[in-house]
SEMAR-6117 format. One record per residue (C-alpha): residue number from 1; x, y negated, z. Coordinates in nm, 3 decimals, decimal comma. Each point is the difference from the previous one (the first is absolute). Layout:
<nodes>
n:NUM; px:X; py:Y; pz:Z;
...
</nodes>
This chain:
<nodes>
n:1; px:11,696; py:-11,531; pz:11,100;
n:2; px:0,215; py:-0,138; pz:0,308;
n:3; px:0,246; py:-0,301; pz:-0,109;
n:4; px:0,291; py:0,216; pz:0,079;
n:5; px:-0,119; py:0,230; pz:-0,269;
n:6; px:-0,061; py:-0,230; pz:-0,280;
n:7; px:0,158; py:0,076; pz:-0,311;
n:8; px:0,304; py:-0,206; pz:-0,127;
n:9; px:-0,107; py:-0,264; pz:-0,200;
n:10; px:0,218; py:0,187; pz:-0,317;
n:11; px:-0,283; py:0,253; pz:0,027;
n:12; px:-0,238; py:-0,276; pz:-0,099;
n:13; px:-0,040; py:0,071; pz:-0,358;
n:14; px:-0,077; py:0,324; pz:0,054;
n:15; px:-0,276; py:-0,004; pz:0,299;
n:16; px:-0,277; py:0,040; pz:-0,228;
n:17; px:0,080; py:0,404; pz:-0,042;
n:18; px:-0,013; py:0,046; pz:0,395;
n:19; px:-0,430; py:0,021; pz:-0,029;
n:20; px:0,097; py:0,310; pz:-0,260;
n:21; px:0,291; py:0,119; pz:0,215;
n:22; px:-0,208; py:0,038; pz:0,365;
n:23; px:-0,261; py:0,121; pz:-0,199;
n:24; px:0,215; py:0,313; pz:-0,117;
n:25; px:0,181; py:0,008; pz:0,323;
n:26; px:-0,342; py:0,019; pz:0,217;
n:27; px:-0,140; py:0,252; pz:-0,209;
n:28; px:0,330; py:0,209; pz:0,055;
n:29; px:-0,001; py:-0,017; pz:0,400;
n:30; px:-0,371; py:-0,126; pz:0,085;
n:31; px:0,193; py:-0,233; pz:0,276;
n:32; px:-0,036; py:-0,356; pz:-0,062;
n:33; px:0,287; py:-0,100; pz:0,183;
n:34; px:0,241; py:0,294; pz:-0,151;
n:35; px:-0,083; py:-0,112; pz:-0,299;
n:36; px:0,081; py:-0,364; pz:0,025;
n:37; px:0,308; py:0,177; pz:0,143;
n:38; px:0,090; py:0,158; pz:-0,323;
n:39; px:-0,044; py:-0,309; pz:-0,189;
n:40; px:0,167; py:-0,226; pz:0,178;
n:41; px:0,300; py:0,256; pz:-0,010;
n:42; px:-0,055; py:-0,012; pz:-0,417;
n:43; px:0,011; py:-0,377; pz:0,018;
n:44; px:0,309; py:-0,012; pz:0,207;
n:45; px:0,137; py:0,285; pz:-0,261;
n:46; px:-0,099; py:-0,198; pz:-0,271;
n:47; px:0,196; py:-0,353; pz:0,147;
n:48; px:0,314; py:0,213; pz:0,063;
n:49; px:0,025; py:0,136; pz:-0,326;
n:50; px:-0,083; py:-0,356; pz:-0,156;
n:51; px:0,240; py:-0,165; pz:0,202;
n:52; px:0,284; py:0,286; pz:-0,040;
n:53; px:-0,076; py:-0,117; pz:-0,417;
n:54; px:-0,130; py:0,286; pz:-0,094;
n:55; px:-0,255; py:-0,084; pz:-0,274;
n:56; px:-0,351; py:0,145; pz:0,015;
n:57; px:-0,179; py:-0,056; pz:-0,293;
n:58; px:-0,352; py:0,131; pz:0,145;
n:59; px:0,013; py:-0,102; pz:0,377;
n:60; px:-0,381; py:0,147; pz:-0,036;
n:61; px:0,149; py:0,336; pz:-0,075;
n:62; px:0,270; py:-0,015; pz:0,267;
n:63; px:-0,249; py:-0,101; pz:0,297;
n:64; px:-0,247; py:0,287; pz:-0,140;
n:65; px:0,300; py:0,257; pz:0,025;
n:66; px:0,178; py:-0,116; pz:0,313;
n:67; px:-0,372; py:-0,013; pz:0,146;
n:68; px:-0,112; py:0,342; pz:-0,103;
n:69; px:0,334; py:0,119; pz:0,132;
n:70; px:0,009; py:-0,108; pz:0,318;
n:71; px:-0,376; py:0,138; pz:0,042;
n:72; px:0,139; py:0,326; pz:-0,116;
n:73; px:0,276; py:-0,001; pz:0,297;
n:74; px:-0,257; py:-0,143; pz:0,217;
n:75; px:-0,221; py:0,255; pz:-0,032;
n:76; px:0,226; py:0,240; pz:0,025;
n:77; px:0,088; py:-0,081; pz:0,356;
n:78; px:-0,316; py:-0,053; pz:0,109;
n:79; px:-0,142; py:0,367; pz:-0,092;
n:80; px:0,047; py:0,157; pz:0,275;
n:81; px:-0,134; py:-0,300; pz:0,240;
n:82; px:-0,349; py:0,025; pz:-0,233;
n:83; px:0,035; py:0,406; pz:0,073;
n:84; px:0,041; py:-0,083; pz:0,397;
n:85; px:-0,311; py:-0,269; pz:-0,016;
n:86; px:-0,249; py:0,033; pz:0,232;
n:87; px:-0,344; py:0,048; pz:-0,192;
n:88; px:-0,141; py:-0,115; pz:-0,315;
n:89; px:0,299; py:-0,211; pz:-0,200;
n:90; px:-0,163; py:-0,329; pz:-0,165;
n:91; px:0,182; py:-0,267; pz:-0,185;
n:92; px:0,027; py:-0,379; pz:0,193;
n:93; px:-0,292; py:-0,176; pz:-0,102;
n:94; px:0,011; py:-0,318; pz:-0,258;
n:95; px:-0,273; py:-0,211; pz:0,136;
n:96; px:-0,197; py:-0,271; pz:-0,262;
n:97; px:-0,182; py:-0,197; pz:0,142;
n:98; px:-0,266; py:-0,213; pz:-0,218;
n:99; px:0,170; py:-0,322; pz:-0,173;
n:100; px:0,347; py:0,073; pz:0,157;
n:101; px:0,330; py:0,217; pz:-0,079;
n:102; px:0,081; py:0,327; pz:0,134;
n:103; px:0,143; py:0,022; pz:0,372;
n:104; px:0,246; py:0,209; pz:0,041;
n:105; px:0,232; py:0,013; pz:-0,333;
n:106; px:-0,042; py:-0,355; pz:-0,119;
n:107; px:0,144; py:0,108; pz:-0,333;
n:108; px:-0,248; py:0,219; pz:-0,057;
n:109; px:-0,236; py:-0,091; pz:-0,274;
n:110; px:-0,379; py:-0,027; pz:0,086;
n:111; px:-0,200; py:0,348; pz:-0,033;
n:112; px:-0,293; py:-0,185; pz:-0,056;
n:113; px:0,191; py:-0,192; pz:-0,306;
n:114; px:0,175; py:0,283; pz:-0,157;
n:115; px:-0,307; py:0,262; pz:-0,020;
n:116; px:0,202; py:0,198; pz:-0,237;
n:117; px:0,300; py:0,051; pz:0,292;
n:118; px:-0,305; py:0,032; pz:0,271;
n:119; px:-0,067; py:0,351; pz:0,013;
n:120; px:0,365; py:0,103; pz:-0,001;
n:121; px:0,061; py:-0,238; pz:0,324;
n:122; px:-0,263; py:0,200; pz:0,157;
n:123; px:0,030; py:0,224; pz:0,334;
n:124; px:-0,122; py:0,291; pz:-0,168;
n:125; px:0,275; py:-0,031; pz:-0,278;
n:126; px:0,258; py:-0,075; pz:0,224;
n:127; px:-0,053; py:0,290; pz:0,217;
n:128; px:-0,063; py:0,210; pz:-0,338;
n:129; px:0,368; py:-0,063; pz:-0,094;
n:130; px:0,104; py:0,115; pz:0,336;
n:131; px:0,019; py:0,361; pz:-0,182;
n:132; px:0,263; py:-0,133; pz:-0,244;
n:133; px:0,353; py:0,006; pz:0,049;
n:134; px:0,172; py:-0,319; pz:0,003;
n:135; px:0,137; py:0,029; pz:-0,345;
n:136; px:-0,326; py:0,179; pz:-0,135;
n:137; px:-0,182; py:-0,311; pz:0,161;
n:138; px:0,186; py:-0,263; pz:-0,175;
n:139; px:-0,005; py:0,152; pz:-0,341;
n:140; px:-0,342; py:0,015; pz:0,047;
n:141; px:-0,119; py:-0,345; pz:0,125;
n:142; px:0,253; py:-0,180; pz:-0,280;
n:143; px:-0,157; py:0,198; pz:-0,271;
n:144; px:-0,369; py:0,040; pz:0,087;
n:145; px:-0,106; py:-0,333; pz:0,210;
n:146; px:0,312; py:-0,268; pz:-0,112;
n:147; px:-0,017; py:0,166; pz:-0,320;
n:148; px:0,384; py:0,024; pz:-0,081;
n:149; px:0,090; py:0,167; pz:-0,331;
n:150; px:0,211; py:0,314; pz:0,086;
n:151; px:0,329; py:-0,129; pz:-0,125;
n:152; px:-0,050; py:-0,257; pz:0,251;
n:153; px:-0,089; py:0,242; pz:0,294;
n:154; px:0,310; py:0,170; pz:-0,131;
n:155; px:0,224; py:-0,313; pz:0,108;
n:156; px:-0,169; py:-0,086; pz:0,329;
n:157; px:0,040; py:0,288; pz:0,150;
n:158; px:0,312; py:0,125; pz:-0,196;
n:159; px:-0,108; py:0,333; pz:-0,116;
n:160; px:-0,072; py:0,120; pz:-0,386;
n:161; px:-0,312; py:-0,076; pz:-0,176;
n:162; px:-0,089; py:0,362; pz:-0,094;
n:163; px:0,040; py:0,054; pz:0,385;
n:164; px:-0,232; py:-0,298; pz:0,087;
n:165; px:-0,250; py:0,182; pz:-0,268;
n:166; px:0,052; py:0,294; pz:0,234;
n:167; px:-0,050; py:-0,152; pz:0,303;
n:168; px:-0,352; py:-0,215; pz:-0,094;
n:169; px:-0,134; py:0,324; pz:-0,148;
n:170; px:0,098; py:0,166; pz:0,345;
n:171; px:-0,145; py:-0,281; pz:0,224;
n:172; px:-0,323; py:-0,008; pz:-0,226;
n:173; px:-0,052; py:0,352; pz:0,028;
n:174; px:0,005; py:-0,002; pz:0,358;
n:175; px:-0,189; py:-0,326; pz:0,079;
n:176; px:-0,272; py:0,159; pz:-0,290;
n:177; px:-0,313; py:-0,088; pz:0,155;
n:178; px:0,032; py:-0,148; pz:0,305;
n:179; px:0,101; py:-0,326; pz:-0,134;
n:180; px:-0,307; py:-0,241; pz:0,212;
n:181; px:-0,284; py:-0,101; pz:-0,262;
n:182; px:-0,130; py:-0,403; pz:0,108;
n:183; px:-0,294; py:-0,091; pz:-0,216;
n:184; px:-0,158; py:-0,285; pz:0,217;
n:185; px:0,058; py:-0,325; pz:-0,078;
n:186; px:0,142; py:-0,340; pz:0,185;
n:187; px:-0,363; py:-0,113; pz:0,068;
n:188; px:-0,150; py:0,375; pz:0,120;
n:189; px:0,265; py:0,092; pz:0,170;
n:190; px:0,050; py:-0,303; pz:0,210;
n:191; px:-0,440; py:0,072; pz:0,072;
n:192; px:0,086; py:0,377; pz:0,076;
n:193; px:0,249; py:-0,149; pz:0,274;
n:194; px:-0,232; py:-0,322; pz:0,143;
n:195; px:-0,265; py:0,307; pz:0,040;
n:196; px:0,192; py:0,255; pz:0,123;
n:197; px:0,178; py:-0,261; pz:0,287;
n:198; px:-0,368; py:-0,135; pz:0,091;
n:199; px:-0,122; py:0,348; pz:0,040;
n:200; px:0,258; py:0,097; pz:0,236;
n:201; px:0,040; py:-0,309; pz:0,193;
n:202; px:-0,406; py:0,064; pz:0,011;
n:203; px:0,022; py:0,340; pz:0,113;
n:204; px:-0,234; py:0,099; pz:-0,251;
n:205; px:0,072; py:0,329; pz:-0,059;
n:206; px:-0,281; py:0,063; pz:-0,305;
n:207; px:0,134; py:-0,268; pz:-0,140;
n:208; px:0,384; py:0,086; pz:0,016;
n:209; px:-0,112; py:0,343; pz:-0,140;
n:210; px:-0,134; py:-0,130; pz:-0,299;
n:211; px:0,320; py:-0,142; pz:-0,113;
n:212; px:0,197; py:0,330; pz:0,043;
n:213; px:0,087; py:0,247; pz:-0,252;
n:214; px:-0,095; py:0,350; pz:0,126;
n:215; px:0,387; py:0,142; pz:-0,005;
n:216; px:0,075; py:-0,354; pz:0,154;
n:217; px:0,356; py:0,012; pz:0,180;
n:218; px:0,119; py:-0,219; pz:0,299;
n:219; px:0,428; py:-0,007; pz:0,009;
n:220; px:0,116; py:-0,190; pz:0,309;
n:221; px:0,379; py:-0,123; pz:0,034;
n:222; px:0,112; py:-0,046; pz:0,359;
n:223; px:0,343; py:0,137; pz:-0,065;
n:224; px:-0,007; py:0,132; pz:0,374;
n:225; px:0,005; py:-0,338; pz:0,116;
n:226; px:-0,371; py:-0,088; pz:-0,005;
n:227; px:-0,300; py:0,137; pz:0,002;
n:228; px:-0,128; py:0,207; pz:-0,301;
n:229; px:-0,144; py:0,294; pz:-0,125;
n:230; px:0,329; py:0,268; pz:-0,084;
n:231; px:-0,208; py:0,166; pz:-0,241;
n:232; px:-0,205; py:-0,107; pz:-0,300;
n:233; px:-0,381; py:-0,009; pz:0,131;
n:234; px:-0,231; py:0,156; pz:-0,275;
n:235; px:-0,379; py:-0,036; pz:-0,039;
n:236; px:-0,232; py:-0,336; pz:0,033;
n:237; px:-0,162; py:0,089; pz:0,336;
n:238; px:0,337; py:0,016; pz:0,162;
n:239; px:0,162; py:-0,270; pz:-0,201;
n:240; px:-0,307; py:-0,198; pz:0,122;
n:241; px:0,039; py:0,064; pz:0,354;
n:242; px:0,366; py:-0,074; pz:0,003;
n:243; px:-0,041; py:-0,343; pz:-0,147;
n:244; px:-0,339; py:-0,087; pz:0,223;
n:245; px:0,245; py:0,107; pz:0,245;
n:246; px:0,284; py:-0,239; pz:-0,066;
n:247; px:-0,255; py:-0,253; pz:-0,039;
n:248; px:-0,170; py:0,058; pz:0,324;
n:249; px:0,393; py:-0,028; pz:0,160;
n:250; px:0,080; py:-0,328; pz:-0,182;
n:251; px:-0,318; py:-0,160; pz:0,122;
n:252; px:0,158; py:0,045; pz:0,349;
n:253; px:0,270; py:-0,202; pz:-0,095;
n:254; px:-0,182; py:-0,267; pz:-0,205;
n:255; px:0,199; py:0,155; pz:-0,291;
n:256; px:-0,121; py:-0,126; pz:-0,360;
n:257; px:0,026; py:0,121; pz:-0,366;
n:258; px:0,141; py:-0,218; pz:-0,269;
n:259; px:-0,065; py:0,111; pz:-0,348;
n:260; px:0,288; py:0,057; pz:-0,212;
n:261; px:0,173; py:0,171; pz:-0,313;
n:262; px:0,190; py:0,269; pz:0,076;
n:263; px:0,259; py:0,138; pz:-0,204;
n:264; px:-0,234; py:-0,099; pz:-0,257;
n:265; px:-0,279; py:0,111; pz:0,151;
n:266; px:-0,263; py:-0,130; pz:0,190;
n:267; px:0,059; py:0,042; pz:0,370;
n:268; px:0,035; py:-0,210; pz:0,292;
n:269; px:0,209; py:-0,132; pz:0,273;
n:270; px:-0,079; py:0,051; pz:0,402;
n:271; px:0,115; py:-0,274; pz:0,250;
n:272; px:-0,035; py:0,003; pz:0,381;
n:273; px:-0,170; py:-0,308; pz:0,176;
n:274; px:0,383; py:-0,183; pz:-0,032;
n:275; px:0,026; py:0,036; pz:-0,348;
n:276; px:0,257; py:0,298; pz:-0,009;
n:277; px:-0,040; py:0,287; pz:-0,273;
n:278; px:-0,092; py:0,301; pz:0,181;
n:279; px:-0,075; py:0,218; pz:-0,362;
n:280; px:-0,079; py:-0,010; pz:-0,364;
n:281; px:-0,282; py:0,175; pz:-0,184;
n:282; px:0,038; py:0,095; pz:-0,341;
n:283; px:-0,323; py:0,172; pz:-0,223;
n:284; px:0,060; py:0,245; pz:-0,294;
n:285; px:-0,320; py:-0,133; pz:-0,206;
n:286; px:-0,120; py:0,233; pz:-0,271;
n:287; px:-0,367; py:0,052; pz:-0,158;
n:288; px:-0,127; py:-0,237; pz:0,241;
n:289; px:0,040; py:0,164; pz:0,359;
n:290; px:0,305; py:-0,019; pz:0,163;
n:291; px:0,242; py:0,329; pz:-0,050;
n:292; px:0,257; py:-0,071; pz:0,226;
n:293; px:0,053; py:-0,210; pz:0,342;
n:294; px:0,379; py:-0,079; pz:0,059;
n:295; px:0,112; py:-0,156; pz:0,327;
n:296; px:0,346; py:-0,116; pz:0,121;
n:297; px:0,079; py:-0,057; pz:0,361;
n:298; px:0,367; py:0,080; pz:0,066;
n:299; px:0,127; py:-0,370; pz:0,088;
n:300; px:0,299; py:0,077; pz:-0,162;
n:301; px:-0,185; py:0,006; pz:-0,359;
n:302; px:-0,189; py:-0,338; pz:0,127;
n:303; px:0,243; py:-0,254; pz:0,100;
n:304; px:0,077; py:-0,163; pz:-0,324;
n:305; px:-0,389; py:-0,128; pz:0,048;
n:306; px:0,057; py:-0,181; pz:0,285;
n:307; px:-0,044; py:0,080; pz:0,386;
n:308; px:-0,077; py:0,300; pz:0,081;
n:309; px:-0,291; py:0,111; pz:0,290;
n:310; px:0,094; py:0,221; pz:0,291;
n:311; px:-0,342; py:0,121; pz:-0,058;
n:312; px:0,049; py:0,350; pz:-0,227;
n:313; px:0,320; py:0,138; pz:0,180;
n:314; px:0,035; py:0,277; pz:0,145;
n:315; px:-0,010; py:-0,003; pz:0,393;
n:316; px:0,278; py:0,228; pz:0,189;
n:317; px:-0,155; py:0,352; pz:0,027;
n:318; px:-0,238; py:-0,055; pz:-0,277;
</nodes>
């Protein structure tokens, strides 16, 4: 976090809630750097009331329901951007790299140290509660992954508890099945990946094919600003050929790979020959093959990694 935006030392006491707090705001908006937004806004909320002498006698309980709220209002401006987005809508990546914290959203807590938080920080969850209305989304993630008793729920988000019954059962109901099913662990998982990157980088086609579930899907994020696939790509043959493909192209460019977690998952990061981020990779890993390949390029959803490449956008008349 820039100096300019560090929080006032009276806010010191109470910095060991903001891991919990971006955690709950990221799931809400999928935007890294909305969500450190919205919590900075609940820390400044939280000084003001301190210092006007009002006494809060959970702050843990007032950041949680200034948080939520602002996610709620957040989201609810931002609807009809996400309806106007150009192709497939993915979350901004948290990137884990081995033996360091995440980039992007320092206050995030490591995927790889809080398994039991992993699968809800995932791309394919994230997207999931895409269907949810804002309110229906934040009953739902303070009940089912934060696991806030419903007279809680009640008071973050200021409705009544029999309502927040209503609207879990409701968000349940509709989610029903789809919810994304992760079975691999740390150690296969972060194989799956070292095979699947050598395999492309290898152009070895047999190889790649192996590793792919037969109703494999490719989702590509370029936000109209860089290079992507607009719709999802089904099938391993052509999910093969698209990612030989991309390999081919980033050999051109000296581009390399760097293995990763994802969201949680295992995935990877690609840098041009100066270092600069030009996409991320996350894998959906289930029953051993890979179900899913998820790829953000829109350098908007990149820049809290670093420098961004040139090399993914989108070229006038393209």
């Amino acid at each position: 976090m820039p100096p300019d935006q560090q929080p006032p030392d009276n806010q010191a006491p109470y910095e060991e809630l903001r891991p919990l707090m971006f955690s709950i705001a990221y799931r809400m908006t999928g935007r890294v750097s909305d969500a450190e937004d919205i919590v900075q806004e609940a820390f400044l909320g939280l000084t003001r009331a301190v210092g006007e002498g009002t006494v809060i006698e959970s702050p843990k309980a007032y950041l949680a329901s200034a948080t939520t709220r602002h996610a709620i209002n957040h989201l609810r401006s931002a609807r009809v951007r996400r309806e106007a987005y150009v192709g497939a809508w993915l979350p901004e990546p948290l990137v884990t790299d081995a033996g360091r914290a995440p980039r992007g959203g320092d206050a995030a807590p490591d995927p790889a140290e809080h398994a039991e938080l992993a699968d809800s920080l995932s791309m394919a969850f994230l997207v999931m509660l895409e269907s949810l209305a804002p309110a229906e989304r934040a009953v739902f993630l303070l009940r089912e992954v934060f696991g806030y008793e419903y007279a809680e729920v009640a008071r973050i988000v200021g409705k009544s508890e029999q309502n927040c019954r209503q609207i879990y059962a409701r968000a349940r109901q509709h989610i029903g099945d789809r919810r994304p099913r992760f079975e691999s662990s740390r150690a296969q998982g972060e194989e799956l990946a070292r095979r699947f990157f050598a395999a492309a980088e290898g152009d070895d086609m047999s190889s790649l094919l192996e590793l792919l579930a037969p109703d494999v899907v490719f989702y590509g994020d370029g936000g109209g600003k860089a290079q992507a696939v607009k719709d999802p790509l089904h099938g391993p043959v052509r999910v093969a050929r698209l990612i030989t493909g991309l390999f081919r192209r980033g050999r051109q460019i000296d581009a390399r790979v760097t293995p990763a977690w994802v969201n949680g998952q295992p995935g990877g990061v690609a840098y041009d020959a100066a270092g600069r981020v030009i996409s991320v990779f996350a894998l959906d890993v289930a029953d051993g093959v890979i179900q899913a390949v998820r790829s953000v390029v829109n350098p908007d959803k990149l820049a809290h990694l670093g420098p961004v490449s040139d090399a993914a956008l989108t070229r006038p008349g393209e």
